[in-house]
N, C-alpha and C positions, 0 to 999 in steps of 0.2 A: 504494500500500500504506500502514495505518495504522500504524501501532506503539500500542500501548497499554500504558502502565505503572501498575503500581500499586504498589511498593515498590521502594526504594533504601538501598542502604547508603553512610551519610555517618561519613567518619571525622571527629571536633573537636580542634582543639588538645587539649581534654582529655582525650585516647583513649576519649573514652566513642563506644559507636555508638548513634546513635538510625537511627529508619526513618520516609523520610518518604515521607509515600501523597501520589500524584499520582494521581490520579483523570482526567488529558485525555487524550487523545489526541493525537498528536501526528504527523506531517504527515513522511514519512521524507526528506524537503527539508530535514533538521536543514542548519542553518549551524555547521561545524564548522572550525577552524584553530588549529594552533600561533605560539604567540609566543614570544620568546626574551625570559629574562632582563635587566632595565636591565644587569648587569654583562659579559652578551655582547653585547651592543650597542653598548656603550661601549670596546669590542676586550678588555676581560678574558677570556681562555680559561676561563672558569669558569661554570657553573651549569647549573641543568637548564631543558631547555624544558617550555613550560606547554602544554598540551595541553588544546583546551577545545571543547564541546559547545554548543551552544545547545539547552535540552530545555525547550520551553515558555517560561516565565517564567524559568526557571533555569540556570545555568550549568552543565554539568558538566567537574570539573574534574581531569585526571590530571597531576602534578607531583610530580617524584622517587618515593618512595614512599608520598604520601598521595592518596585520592581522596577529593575532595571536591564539594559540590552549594552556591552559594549564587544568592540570588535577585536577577537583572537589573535590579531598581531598587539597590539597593547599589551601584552603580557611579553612578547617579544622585545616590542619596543623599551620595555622598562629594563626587560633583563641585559639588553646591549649597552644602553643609553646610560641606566643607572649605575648598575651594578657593576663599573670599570674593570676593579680586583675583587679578589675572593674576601675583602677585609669585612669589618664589621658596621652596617651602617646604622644608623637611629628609623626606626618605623619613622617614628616626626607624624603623628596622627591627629596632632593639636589643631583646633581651626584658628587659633589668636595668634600662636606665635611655634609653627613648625619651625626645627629645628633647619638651619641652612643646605647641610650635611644629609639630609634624612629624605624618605620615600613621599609624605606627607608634601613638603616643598617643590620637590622635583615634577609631583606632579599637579600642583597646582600654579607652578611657573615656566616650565619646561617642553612637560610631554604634550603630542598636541594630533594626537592618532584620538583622542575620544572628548567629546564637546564638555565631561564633567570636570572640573579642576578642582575639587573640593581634595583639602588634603585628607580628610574624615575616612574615603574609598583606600587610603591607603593600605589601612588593617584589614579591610575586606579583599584587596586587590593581594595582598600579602598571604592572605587565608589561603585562597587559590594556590597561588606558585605554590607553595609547601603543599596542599596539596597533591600539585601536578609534579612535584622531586625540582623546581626552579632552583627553590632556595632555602635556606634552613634559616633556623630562627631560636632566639636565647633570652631569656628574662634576665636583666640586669640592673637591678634597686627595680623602681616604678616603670620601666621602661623596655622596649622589646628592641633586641638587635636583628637586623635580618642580614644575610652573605650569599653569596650565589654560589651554586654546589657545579 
């Protein structure tokens, strides 16, 4: 059986909705899995699991109460772009004041493959990679390191 889409509702950091047309079809073999937050993984009783589609080129993504769509090179992009060396960098997750050094800055100044810039997507977007074997990740005081593996 095919599926075929042609419109999606993406919610943005910015509560705007835009609709974005996917004109493939798409193979009902979706690759589909949850991942659990860095902060349950690292035994904190806290956060929501990320609930995630493979739709094409694109993710789709259910987590707390926002749904969202971005596009499977963005995990690429961050892994080339950010992650230089294998060293240790700061999640940087803060919306006030991400760290310069950190994942949270980079992609709300930088990356420029997905229209969200919130540096907030960062721990969600980190959830992923460790998931998918990208990158590892380490609790250090209040704070999460991630490194590319």
């Amino acid at each position: 059986m095919i599926w075929k889409f042609n419109s999606r509702r993406v919610v943005l950091p910015q509560d705007r909705l835009i609709y974005l047309r996917l004109n493939v079809d798409i193979d009902r073999n979706m690759v589909s899995f949850t991942c659990l937050p860095l902060s349950r993984l690292s035994g904190i009783n806290r956060g929501s699991e990320i609930n995630a589609e493979e739709v094409g080129e694109f993710y789709d993504i259910h987590w707390k109460n926002t749904h969202l769509m971005f596009p499977k090179k963005l995990l690429d992009d961050i892994r080339i772009r950010f992650f230089k060396t294998s060293e240790w960098y700061p999640l940087g997750a803060s919306m006030t004041n991400p760290p310069q050094n950190g994942l949270g800055y980079f992609i709300q100044n930088h990356q420029r493959v997905w229209e969200a810039h919130s540096p907030r997507f960062s721990s969600m977007l980190a959830a992923i990679m460790v998931h998918k074997k990208m990158i590892d990740f380490r609790k250090k005081g209040n704070a999460f390191e991630l490194r590319k593996l």
